[in-house]
VOLUMTOR-487095 format. One record per atom (N, C-alpha, C): residue number from 0; residue in one letter; atom name; x, y, z. Coordinates in nm, 4 decimals. Each point is the difference from the previous one (the first is absolute). Layout:
% VOLUMTOR-487095
+-----+---+----+----------+----------+----------+
|   k | r |  a |        u |        v |        w |
+-----+---+----+----------+----------+----------+
| NUM | A | CA |        X |        Y |        Z |
...
+-----+---+----+----------+----------+----------+
END
This chain:
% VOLUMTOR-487095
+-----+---+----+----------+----------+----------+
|   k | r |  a |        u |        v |        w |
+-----+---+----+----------+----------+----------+
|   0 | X |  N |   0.0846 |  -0.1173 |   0.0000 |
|   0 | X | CA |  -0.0846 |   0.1173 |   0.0000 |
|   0 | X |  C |   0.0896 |   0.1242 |   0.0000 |
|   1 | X |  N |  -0.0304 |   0.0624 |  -0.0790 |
|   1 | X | CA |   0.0766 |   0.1590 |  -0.0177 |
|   1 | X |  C |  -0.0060 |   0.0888 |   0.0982 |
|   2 | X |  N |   0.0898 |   0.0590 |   0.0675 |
|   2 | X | CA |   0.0141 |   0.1005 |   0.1026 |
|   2 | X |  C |  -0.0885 |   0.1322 |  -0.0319 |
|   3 | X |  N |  -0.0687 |   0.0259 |   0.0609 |
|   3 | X | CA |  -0.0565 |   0.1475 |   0.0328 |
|   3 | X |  C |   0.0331 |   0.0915 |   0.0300 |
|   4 | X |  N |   0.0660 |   0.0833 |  -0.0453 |
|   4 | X | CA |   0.0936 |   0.1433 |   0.0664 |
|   4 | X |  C |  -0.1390 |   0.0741 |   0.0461 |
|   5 | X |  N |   0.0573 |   0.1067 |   0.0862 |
|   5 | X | CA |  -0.1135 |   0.0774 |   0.0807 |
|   5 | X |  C |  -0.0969 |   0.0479 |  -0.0871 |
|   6 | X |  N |   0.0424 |   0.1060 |  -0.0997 |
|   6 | X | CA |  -0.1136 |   0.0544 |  -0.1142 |
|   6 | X |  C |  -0.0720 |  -0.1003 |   0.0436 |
|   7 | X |  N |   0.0058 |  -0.0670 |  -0.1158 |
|   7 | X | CA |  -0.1224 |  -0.0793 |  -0.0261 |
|   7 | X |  C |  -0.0511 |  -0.0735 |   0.0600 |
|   8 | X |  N |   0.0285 |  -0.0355 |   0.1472 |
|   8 | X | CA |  -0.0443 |  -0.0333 |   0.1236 |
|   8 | X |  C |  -0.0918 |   0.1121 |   0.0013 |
|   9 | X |  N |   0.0095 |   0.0820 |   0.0166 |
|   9 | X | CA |  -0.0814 |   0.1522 |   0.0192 |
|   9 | X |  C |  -0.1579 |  -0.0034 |  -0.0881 |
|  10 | X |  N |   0.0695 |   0.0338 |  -0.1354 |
|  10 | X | CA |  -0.0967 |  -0.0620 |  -0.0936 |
|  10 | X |  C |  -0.1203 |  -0.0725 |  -0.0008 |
|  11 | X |  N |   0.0689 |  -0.1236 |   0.0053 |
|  11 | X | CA |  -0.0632 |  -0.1104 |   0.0061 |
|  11 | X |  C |  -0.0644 |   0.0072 |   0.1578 |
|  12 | X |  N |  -0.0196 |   0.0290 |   0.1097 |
|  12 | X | CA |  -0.0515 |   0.0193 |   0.0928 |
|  12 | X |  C |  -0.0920 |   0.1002 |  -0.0156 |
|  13 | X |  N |  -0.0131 |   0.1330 |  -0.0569 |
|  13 | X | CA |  -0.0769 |   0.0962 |  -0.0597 |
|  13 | X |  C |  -0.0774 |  -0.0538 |  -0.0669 |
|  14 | X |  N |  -0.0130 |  -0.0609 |  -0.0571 |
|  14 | X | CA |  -0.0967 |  -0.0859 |  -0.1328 |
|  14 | X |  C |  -0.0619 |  -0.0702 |   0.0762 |
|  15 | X |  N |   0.0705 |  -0.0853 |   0.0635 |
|  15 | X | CA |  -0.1386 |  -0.1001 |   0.0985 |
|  15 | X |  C |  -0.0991 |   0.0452 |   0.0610 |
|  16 | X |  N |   0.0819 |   0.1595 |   0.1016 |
|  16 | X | CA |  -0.1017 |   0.0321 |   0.0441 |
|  16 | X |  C |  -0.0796 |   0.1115 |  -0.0655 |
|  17 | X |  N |   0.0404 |   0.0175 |  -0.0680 |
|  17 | X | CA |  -0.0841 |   0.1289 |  -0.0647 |
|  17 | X |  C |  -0.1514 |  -0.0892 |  -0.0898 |
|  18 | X |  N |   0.0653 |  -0.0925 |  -0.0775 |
|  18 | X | CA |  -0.0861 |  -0.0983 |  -0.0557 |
|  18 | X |  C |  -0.1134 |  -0.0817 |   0.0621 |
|  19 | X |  N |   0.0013 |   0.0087 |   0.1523 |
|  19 | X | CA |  -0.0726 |  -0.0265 |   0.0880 |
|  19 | X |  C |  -0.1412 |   0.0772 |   0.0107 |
|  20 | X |  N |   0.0479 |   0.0823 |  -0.0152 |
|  20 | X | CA |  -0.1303 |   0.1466 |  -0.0453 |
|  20 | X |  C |  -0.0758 |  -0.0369 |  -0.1306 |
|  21 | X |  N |   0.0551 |  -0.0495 |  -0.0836 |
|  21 | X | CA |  -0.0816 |  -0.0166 |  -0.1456 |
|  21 | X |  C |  -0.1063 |   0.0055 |  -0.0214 |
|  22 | X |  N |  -0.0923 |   0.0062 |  -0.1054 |
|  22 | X | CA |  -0.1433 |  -0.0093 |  -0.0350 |
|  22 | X |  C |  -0.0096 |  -0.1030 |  -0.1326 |
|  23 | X |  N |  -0.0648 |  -0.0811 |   0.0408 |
|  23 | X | CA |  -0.0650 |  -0.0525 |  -0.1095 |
|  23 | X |  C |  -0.1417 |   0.0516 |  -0.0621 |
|  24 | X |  N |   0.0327 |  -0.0676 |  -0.1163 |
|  24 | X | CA |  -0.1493 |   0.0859 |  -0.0888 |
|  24 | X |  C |  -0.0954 |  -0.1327 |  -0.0884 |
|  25 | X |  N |  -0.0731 |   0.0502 |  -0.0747 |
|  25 | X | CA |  -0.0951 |  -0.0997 |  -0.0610 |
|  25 | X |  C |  -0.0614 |  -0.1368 |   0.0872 |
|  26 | X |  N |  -0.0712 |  -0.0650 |  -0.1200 |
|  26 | X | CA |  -0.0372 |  -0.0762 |   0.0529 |
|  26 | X |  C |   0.1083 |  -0.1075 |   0.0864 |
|  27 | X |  N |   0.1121 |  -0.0268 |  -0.0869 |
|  27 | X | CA |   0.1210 |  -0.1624 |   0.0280 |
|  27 | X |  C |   0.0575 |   0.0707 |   0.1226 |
|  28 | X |  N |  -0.0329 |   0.1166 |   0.0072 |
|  28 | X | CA |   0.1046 |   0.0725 |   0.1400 |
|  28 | X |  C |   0.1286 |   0.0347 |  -0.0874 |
|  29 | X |  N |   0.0422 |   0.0267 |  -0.1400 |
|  29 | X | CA |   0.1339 |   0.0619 |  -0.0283 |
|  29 | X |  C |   0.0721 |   0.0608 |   0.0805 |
|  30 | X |  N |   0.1527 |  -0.0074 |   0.0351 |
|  30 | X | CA |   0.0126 |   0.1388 |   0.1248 |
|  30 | X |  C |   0.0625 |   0.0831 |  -0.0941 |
|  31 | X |  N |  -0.0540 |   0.1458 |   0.0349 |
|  31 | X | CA |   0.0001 |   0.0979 |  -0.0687 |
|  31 | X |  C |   0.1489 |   0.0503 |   0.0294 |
|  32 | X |  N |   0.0622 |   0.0946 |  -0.0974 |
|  32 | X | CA |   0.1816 |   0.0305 |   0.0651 |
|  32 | X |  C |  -0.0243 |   0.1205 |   0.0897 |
|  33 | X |  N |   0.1054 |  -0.0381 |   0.0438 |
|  33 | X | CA |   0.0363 |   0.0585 |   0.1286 |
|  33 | X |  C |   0.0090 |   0.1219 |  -0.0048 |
|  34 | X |  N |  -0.0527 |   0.0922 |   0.0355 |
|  34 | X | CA |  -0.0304 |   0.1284 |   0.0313 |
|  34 | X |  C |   0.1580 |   0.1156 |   0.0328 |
|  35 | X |  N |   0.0019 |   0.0790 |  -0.0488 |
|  35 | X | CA |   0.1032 |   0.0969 |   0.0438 |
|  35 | X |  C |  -0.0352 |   0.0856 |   0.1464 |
|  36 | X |  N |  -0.1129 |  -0.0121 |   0.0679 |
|  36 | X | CA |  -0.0576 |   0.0713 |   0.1194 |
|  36 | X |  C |   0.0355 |  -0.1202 |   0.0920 |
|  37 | X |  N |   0.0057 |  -0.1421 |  -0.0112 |
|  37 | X | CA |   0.0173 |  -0.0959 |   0.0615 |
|  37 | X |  C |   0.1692 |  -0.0009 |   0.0162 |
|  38 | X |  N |   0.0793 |   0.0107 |  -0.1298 |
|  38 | X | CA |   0.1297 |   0.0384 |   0.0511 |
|  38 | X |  C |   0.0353 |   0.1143 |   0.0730 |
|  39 | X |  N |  -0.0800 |   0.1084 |  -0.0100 |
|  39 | X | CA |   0.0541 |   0.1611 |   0.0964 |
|  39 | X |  C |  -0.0170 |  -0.0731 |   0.1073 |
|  40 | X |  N |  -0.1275 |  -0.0530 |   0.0171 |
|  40 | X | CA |  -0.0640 |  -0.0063 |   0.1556 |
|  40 | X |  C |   0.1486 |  -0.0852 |   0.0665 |
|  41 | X |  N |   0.0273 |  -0.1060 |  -0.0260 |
|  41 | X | CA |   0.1068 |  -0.0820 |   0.0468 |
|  41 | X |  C |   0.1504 |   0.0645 |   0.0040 |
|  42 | X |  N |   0.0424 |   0.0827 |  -0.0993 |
|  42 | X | CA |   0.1036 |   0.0766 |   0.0157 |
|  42 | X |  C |  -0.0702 |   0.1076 |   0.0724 |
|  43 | X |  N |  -0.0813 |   0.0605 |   0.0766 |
|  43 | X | CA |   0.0326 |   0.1045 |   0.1011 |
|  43 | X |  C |   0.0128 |  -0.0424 |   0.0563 |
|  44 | X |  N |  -0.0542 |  -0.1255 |   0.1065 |
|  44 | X | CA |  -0.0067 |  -0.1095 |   0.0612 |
|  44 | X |  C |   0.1303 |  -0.0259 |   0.0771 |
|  45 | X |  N |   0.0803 |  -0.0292 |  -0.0776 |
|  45 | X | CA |   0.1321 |  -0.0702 |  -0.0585 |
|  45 | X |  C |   0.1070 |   0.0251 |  -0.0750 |
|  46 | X |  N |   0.0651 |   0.1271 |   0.0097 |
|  46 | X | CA |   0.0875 |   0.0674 |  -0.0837 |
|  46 | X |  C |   0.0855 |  -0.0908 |  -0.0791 |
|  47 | X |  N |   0.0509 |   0.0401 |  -0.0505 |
|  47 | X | CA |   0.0977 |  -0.1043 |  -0.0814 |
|  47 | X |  C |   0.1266 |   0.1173 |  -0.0783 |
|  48 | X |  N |   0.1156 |  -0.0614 |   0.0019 |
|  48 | X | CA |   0.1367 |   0.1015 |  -0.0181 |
|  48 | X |  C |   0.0436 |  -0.0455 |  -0.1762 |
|  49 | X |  N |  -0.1173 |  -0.1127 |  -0.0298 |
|  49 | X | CA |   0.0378 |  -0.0513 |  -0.1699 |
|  49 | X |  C |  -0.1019 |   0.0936 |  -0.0881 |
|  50 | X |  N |   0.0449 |   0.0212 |  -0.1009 |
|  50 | X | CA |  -0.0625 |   0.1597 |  -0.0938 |
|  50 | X |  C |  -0.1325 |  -0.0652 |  -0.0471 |
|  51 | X |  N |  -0.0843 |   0.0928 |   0.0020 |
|  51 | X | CA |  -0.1685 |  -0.0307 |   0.0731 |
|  51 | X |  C |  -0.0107 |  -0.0756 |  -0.2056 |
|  52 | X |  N |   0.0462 |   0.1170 |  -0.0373 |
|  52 | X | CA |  -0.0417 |  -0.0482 |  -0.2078 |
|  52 | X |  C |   0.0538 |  -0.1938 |  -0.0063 |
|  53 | X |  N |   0.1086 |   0.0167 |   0.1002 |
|  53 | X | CA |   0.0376 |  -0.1608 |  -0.0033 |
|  53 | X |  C |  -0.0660 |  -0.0828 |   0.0329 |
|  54 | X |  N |  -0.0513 |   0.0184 |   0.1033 |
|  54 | X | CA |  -0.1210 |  -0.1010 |   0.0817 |
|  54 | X |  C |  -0.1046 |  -0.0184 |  -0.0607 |
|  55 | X |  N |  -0.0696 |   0.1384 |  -0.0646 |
|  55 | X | CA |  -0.1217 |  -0.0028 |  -0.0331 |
|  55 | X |  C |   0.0317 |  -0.0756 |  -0.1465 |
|  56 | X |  N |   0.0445 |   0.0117 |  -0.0690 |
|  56 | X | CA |   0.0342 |  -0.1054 |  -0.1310 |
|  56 | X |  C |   0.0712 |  -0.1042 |   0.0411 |
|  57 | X |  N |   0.0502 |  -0.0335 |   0.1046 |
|  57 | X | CA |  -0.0262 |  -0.1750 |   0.0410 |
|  57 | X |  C |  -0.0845 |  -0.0188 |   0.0539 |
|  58 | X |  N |  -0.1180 |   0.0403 |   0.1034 |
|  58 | X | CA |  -0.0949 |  -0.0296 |   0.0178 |
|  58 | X |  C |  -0.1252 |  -0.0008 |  -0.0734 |
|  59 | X |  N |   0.0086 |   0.0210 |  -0.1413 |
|  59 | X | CA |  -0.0998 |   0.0410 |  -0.0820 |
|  59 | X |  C |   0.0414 |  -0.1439 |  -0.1081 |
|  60 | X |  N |   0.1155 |   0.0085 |   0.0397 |
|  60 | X | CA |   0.0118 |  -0.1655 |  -0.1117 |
|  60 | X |  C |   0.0269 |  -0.1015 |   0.0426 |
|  61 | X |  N |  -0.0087 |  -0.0252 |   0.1400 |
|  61 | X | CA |  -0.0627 |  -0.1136 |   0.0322 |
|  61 | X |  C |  -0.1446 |  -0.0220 |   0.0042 |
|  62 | X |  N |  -0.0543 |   0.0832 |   0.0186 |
|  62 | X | CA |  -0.1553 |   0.0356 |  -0.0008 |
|  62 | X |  C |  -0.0623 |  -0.0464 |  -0.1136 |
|  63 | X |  N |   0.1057 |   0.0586 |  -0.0748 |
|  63 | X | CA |  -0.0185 |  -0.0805 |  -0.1545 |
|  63 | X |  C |  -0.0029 |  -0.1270 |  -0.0638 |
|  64 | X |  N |   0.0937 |  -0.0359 |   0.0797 |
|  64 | X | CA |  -0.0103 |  -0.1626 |  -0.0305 |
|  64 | X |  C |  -0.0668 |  -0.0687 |   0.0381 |
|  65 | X |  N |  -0.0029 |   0.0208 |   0.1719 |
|  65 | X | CA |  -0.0860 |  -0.0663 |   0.0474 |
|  65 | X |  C |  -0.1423 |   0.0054 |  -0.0387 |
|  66 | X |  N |  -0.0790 |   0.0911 |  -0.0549 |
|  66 | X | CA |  -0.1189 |   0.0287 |  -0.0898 |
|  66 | X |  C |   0.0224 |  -0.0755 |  -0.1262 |
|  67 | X |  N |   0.0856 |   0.0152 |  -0.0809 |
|  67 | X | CA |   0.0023 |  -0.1164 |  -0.0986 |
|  67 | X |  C |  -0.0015 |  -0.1438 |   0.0200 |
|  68 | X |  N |   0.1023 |  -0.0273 |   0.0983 |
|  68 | X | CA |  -0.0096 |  -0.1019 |   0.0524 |
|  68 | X |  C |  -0.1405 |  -0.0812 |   0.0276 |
|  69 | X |  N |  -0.0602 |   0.0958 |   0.0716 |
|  69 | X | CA |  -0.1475 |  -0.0135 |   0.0499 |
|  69 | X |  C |  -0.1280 |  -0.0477 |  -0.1312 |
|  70 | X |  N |   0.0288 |   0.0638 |  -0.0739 |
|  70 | X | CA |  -0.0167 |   0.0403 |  -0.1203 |
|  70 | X |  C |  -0.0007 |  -0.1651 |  -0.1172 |
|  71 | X |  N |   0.1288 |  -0.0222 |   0.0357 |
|  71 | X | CA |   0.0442 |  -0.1723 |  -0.1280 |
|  71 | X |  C |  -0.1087 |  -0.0678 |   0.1611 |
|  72 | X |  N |   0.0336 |  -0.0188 |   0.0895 |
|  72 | X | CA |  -0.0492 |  -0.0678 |   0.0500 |
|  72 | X |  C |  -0.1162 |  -0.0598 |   0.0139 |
|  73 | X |  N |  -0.1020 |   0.1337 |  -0.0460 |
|  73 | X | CA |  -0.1168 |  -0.0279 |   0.0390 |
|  73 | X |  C |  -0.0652 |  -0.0253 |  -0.1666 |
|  74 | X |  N |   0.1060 |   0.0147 |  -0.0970 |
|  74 | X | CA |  -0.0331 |  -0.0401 |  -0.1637 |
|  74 | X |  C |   0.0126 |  -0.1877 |  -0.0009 |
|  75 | X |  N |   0.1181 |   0.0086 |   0.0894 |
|  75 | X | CA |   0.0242 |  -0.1999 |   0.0202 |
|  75 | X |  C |  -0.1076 |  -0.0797 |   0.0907 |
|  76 | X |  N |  -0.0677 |   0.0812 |   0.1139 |
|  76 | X | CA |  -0.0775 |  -0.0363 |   0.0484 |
|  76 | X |  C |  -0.1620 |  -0.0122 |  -0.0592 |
|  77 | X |  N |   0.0238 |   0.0782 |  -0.1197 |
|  77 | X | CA |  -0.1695 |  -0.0219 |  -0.0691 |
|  77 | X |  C |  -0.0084 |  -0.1118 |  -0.0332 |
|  78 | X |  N |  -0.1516 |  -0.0708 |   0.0195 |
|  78 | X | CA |  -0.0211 |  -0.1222 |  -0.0995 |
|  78 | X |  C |   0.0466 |   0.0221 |  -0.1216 |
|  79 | X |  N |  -0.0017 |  -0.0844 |  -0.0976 |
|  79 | X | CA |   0.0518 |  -0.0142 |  -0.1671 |
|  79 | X |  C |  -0.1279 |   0.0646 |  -0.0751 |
|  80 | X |  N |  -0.0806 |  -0.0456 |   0.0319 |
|  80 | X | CA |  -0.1729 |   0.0198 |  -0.0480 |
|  80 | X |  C |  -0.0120 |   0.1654 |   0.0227 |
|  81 | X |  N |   0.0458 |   0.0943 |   0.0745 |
|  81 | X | CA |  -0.0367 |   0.1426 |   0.0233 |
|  81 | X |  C |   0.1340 |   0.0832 |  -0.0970 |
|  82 | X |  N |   0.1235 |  -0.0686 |  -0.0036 |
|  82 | X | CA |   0.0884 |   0.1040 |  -0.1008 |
|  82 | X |  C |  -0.0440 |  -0.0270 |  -0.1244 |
|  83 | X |  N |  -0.0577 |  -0.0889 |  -0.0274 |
|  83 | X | CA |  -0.0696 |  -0.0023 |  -0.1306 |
|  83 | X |  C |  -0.0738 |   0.0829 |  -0.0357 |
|  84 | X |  N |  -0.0936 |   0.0257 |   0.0760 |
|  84 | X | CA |  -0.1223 |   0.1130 |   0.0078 |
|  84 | X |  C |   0.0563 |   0.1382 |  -0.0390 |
|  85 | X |  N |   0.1284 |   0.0137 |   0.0395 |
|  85 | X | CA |   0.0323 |   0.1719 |   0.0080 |
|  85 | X |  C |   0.0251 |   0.0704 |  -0.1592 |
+-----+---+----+----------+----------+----------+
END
């Protein structure tokens, strides 16, 4: 397993919890991305000494993936009989 230097210890701890806040939407529950008022709220919170443009574009692309992610998942999880339909 690959070592974690602090950054992204940081990071990656910001994302969990900020992502904790989320909203889902529609009917399947999609979770909607993560809000830029949800990151202020946690950085006033929680200062941080790593440059805010840095965080917020790593925290915006994991957000990302993990929504795509979310995303193939729930395309592999359809019956066969409903992607047909689309």
């Amino acid at each position: 397993m690959p070592e974690i230097d602090e950054v992204v210890a940081e990071v990656l701890e910001a994302y969990a919890a900020i992502s904790r806040s989320r909203q889902y939407v529609g009917m399947i529950g999609a979770p909607a991305p993560i809000a830029l008022t949800a990151i202020n709220e946690y950085f006033d919170r929680k200062p941080s000494a790593i440059c805010r443009e840095e965080i917020d574009a790593a925290i915006f692309a994991l957000d990302d993936e993990f929504r795509r992610h979310w995303t193939e998942q729930q395309e592999k999880d359809q019956p066969k009989e409903s992607r047909r339909k689309k």
